[in-house]
C-alpha positions as CSV (number, residue, x, y, z in Angstrom):
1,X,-6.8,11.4,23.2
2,X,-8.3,12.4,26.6
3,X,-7.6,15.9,27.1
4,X,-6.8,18.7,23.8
5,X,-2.6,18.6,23.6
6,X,-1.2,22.3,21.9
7,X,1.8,22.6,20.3
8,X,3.9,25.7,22.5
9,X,6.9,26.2,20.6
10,X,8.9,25.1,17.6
11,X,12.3,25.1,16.5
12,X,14.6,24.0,13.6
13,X,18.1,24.6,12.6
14,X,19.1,25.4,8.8
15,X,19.7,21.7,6.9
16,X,22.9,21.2,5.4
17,X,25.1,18.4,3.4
18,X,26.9,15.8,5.3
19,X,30.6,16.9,6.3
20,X,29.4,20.7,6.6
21,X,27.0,20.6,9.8
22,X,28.0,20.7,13.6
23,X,27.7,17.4,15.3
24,X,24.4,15.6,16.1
25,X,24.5,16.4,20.0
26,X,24.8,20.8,19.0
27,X,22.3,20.2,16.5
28,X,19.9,18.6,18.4
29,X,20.6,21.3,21.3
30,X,20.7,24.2,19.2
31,X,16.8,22.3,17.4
32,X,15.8,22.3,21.6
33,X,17.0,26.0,22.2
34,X,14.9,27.1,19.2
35,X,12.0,25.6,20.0
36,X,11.8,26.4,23.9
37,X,12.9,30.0,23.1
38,X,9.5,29.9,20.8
39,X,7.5,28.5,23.2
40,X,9.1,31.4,25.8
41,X,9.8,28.1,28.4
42,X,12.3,27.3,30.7
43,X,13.7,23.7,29.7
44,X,13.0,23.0,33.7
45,X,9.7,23.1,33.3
46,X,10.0,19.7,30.5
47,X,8.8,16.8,32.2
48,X,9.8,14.4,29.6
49,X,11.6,14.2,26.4
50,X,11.4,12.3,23.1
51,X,15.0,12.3,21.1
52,X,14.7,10.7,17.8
53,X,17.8,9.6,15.5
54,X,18.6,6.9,13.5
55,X,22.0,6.8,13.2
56,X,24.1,6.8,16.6
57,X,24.6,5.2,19.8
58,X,22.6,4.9,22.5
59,X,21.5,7.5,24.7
60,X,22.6,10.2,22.2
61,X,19.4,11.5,23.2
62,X,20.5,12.4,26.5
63,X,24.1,13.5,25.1
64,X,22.3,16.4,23.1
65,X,19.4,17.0,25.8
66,X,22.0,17.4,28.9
67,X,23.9,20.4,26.3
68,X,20.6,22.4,27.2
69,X,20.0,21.4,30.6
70,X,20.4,18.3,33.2
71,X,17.0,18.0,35.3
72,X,16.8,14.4,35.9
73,X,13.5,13.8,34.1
74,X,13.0,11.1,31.7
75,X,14.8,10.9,28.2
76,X,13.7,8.2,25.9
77,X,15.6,7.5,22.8
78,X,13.5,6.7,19.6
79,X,14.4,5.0,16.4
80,X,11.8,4.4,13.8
81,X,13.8,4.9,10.2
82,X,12.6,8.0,8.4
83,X,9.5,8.2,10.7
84,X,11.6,8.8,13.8
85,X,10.9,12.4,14.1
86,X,7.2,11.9,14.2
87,X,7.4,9.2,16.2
88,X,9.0,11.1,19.0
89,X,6.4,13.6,18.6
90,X,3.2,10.8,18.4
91,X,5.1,10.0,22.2
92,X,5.5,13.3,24.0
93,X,1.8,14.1,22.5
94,X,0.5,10.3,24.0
95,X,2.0,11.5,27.7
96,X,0.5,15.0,27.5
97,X,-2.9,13.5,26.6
98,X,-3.0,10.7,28.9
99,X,-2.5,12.8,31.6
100,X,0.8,11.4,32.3
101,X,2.5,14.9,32.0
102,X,1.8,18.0,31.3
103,X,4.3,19.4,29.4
104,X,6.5,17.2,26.8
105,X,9.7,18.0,24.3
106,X,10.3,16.1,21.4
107,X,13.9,16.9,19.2
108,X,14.8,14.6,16.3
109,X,18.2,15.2,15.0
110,X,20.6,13.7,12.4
111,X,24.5,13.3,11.7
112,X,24.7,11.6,8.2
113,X,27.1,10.5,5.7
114,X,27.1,10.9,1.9
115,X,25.5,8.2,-0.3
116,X,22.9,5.8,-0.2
117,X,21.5,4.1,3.2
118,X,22.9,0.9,4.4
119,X,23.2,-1.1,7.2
120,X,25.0,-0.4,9.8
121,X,25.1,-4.4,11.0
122,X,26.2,-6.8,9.1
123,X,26.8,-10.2,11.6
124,X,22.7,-10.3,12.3
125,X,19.3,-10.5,10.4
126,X,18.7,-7.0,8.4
127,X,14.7,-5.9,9.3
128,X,14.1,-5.7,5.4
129,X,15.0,-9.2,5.0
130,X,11.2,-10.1,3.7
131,X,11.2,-6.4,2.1
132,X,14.2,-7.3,0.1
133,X,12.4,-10.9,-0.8
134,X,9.3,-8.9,-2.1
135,X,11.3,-6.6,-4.2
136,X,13.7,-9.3,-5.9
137,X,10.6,-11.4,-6.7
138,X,8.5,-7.9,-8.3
139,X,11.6,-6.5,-10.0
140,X,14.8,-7.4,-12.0
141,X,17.2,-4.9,-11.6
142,X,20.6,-4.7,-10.3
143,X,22.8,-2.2,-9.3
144,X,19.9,-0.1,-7.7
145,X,20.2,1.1,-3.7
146,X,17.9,-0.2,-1.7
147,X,16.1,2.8,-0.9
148,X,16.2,4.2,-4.5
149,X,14.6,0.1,-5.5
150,X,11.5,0.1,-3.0
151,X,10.5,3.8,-3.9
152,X,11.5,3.7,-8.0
153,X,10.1,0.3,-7.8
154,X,6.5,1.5,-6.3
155,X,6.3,4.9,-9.0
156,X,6.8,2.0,-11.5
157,X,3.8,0.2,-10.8
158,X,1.6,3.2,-10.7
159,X,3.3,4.1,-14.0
160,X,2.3,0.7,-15.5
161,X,-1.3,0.5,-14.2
162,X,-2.1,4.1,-14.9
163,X,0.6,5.2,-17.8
164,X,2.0,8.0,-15.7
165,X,4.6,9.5,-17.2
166,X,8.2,10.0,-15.6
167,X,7.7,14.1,-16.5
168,X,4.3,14.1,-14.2
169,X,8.0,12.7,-10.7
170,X,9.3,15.4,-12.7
171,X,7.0,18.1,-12.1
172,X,6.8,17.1,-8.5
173,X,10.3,17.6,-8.1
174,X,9.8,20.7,-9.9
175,X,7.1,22.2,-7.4
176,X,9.0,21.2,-4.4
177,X,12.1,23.8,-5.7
178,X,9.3,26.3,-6.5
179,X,8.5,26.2,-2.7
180,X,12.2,25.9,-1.4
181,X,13.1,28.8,-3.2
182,X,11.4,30.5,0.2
183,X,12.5,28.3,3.0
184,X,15.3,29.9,4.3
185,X,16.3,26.6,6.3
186,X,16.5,24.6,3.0
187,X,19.2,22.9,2.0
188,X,18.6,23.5,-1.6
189,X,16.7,26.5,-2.9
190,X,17.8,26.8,-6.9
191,X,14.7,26.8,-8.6
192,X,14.4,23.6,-11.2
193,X,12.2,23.4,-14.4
194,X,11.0,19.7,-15.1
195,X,13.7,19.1,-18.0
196,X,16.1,20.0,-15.6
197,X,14.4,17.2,-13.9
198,X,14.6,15.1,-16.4
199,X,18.1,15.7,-17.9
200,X,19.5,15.2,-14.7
201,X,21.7,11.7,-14.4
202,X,19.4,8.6,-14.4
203,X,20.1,6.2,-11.0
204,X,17.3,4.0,-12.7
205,X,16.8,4.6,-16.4
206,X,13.0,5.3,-17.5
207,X,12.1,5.5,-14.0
208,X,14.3,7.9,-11.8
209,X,16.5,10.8,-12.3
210,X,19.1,12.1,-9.3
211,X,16.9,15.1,-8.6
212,X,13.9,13.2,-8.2
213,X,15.5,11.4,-4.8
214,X,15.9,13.5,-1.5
215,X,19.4,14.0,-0.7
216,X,21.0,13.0,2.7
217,X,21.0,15.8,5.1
218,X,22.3,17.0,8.9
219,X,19.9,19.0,10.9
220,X,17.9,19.1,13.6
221,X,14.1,20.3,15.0
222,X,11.9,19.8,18.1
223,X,8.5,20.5,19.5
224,X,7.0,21.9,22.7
225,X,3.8,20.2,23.4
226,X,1.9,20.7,26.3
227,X,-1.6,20.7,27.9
228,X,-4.3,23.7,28.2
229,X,-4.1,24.2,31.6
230,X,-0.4,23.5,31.4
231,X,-0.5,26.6,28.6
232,X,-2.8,28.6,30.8
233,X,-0.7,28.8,33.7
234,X,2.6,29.5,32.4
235,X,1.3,31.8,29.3
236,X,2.3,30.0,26.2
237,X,1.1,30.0,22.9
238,X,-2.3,28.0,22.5
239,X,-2.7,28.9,19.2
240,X,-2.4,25.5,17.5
241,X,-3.3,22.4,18.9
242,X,-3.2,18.6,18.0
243,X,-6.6,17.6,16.7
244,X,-5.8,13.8,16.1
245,X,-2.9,12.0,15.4
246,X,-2.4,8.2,14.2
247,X,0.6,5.9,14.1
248,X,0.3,2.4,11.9
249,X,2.9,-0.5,11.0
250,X,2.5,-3.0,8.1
251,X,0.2,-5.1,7.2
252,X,0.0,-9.0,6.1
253,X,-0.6,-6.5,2.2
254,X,2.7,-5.2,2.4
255,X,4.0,-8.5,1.3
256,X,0.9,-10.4,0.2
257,X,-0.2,-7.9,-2.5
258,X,2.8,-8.5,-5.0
259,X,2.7,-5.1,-4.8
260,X,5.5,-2.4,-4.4
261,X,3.3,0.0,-3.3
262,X,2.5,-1.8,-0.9
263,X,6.1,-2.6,-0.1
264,X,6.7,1.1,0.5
265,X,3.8,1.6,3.4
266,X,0.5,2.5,1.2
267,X,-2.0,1.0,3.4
268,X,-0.5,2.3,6.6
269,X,-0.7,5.7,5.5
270,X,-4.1,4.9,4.4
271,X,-5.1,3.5,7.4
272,X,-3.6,5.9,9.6
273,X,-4.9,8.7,7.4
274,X,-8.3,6.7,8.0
275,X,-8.3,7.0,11.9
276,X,-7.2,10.7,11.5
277,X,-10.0,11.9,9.6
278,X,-12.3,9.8,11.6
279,X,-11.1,11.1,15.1
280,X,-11.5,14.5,14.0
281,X,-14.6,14.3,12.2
282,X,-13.5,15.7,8.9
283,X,-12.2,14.6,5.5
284,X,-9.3,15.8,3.0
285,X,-11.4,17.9,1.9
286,X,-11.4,20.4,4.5
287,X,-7.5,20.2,4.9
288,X,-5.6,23.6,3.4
289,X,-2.1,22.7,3.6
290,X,0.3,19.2,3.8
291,X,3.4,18.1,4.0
292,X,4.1,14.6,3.5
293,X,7.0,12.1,3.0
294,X,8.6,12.9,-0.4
295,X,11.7,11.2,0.0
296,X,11.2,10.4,-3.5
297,X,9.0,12.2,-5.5
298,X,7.7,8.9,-6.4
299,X,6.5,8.8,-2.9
300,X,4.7,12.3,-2.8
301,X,2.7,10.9,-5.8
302,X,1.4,7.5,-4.4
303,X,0.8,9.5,-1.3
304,X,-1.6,12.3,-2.7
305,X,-3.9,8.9,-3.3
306,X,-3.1,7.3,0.1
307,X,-4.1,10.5,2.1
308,X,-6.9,10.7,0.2
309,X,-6.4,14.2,-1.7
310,X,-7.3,12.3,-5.1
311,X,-8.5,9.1,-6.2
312,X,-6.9,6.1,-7.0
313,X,-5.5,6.4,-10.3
314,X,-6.1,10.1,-10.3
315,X,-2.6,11.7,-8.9
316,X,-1.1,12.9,-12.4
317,X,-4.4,14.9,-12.9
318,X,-3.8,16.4,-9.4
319,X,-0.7,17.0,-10.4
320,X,-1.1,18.7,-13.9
321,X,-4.3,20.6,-12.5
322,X,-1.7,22.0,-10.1
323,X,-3.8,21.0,-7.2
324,X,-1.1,20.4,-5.3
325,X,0.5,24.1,-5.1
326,X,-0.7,27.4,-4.1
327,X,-3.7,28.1,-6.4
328,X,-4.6,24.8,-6.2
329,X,-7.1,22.5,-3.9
330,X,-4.1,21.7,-1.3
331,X,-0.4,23.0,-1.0
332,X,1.6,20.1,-0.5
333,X,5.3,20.7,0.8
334,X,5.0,24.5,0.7
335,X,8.8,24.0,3.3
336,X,9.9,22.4,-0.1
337,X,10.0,19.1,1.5
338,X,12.3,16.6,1.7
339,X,13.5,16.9,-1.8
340,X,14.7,20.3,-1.5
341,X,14.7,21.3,1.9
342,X,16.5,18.0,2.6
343,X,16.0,14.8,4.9
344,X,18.1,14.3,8.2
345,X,16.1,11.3,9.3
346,X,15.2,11.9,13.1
347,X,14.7,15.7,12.7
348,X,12.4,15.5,9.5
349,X,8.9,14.3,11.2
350,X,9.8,17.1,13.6
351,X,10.4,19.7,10.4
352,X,7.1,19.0,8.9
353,X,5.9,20.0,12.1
354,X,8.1,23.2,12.4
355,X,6.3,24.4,9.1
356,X,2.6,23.1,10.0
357,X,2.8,25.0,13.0
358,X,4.0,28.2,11.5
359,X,1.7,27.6,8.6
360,X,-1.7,27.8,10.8
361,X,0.2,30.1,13.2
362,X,0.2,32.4,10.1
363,X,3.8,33.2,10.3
364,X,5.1,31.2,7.1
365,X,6.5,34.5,5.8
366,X,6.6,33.9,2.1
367,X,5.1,30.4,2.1
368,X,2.2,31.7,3.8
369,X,-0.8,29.6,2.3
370,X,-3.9,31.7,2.6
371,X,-6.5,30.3,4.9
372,X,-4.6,27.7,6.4
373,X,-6.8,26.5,9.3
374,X,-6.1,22.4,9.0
375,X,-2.5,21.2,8.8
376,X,-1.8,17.8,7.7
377,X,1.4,15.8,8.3
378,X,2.5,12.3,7.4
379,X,6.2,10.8,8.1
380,X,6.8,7.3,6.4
381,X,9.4,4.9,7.7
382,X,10.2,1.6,6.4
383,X,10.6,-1.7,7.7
384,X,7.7,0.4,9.3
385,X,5.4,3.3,10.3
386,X,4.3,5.5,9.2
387,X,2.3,8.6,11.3
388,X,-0.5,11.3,10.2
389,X,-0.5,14.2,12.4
390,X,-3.9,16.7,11.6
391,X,-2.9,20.2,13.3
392,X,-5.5,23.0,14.2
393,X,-5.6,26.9,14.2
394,X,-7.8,27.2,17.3
């Protein structure tokens, strides 16, 4: 990055279950509104804008953006699966700190339907194609989604190699309704004990239970980014700021480890968590407070190890130590994450950042953590990217 990019304003709508939300083009506008009225900005002043979604046509983008105003500037449309939100932000941050801009929005928003993903095109080649081969040759099991088969099919190794027991995904999914309980915004917020956990309907017998999966969710959010002088001159808030920020695809291990870990993105959030740290100059350690991709609560757990806030092999300690929750030595999810608070694909990269931001702005309200000074995000996609975001009280 050549020049320090701050995050202005913020702005999410409340998440809700497919078939009870407003349509994708007012979510998205109502996810802009919010964010510029945080930021105190006239949308006139945007010089560019980032609109991330997954599924609809193209240039819904500008269909949602044009509801809030129509100023000719550039609207690029972004699709990156579940990443899609953070991708749109990795963008508008890129323009601001090349100089290209000086002021950028990025909205992600979502219109889904109940049940698992699918496809949406049938009559050409499906981008999991080798992602499907990998799985079929690591794991015999039918009747699985396809989502539900990567993610249950990665907690399953690390249950085999370490003996991790399904009540450790339990206790995740546990802690994530803990923190829920005071997000306002979330879509659920009923406080869950691990047995409920567990005695919930199994989609994959000895390995998943229905709670432990994120549910599919409408919503929307969006992010004013800008430059300091940019900040400066029209008065905004320069209280957080960007400190590094890293976007990775797969590598030749995603399929050439045998490995469904690897399958679901391990080393790119390693390696993206890699150049984060390194461009900043820190490590985990000095991070306060995360939220990360728990579309399964399978994922949360192979991601404590890929960020680097435990070893290897050492993520049902963190978890039974209660290292990651308030008390503990990071508080993961503390919006309640994806598994409670719900997973519209384009708007949740731009969520995590909703809470980050008022995390170190110290305006989380009841899911204050103490302290907070170092943010970190990470938004997983597959077929893939994956981005780690590190956000600063300055």
């Amino acid at each position: 990055m050549t020049r320090d990019v701050f995050v202005a304003g913020v702005g999410m709508i409340p998440f809700t279950k497919p078939g009870a939300s407003a349509s994708y083009d007012v979510m998205g506008a109502e996810a802009i509104r919010a964010a510029l009225q945080d930021a105190g900005l006239d949308y006139a002043k945007v010089q560019q804008v980032y609109a991330g979604y997954v599924y609809g046509d193209s240039c819904s983008g500008q269909r949602a953006v044009y509801a809030v105003g129509m100023s000719g500037v550039p609207v690029f449309n972004v699709n990156n699966n579940c990443s899609t939100g953070s991708t749109a932000l990795f963008l508008a941050r890129q323009a601001v700190a090349s100089g290209s801009v000086d002021c950028a929005l990025a909205v992600g928003f979502e219109q889904m339907k109940p049940g698992a993903l699918g496809s949406i095109f049938e009559d050409r080649p499906t981008p999991f194609d080798r992602f499907e081969q990998e799985a079929d040759a690591l794991l015999q099991v039918e009747g699985v989604p396809l989502a539900l088969r990567y993610f249950g099919g990665a907690g399953l190794a690390h249950m085999q190699q370490y003996g991790t027991s399904l009540r450790t995904f339990a206790s995740i999914r546990a802690k994530a309704s803990r923190h829920a309980v005071n997000n306002p915004l979330a879509l659920f917020r009923q406080e869950l004990s691990e047995d409920d956990v567990l005695n919930a309907p199994a989609l994959w017998p000895g390995v998943m239970t229905r709670l432990m999966a994120c549910p599919p969710t409408c919503g929307g959010a969006a992010a004013v980014v800008c430059s300091e002088a940019f900040a400066q001159r029209h008065d905004l808030d320069r209280s957080v700021r960007i400190r590094a920020q890293a976007m990775t695809t797969d590598f030749p291990s995603t399929f050439e480890a045998h490995d469904m870990r690897q399958v679901v993105g391990l080393d790119m959030t390693r390696e993206a968590a890699r150049q984060v740290y390194e461009a900043a100059g820190i490590g985990p350690e000095d991070v306060q407070v995360v939220e990360l991709h728990d579309c399964f609560a399978h994922n949360e757990l192979l991601t404590y190890e890929g960020l680097g806030l435990c070893p290897d092999g050492g993520a049902e300690k963190f978890v039974r130590d209660g290292d990651n929750t308030y008390g503990g030595r990071y508080v993961t999810n503390p919006s309640g994450g994806l598994l409670s608070k719900g997973h519209p694909l384009g708007a949740t990269g731009l969520a995590q950042c909703t809470e980050l931001v008022q995390q170190l702005r110290g305006k989380a309200d009841r899911r204050q953590v103490a302290g907070a000074r170092l943010g970190l995000q990470h938004n997983l996609g597959l077929g893939g990217a994956c981005v780690v975001t590190l956000y600063e009280a300055v």
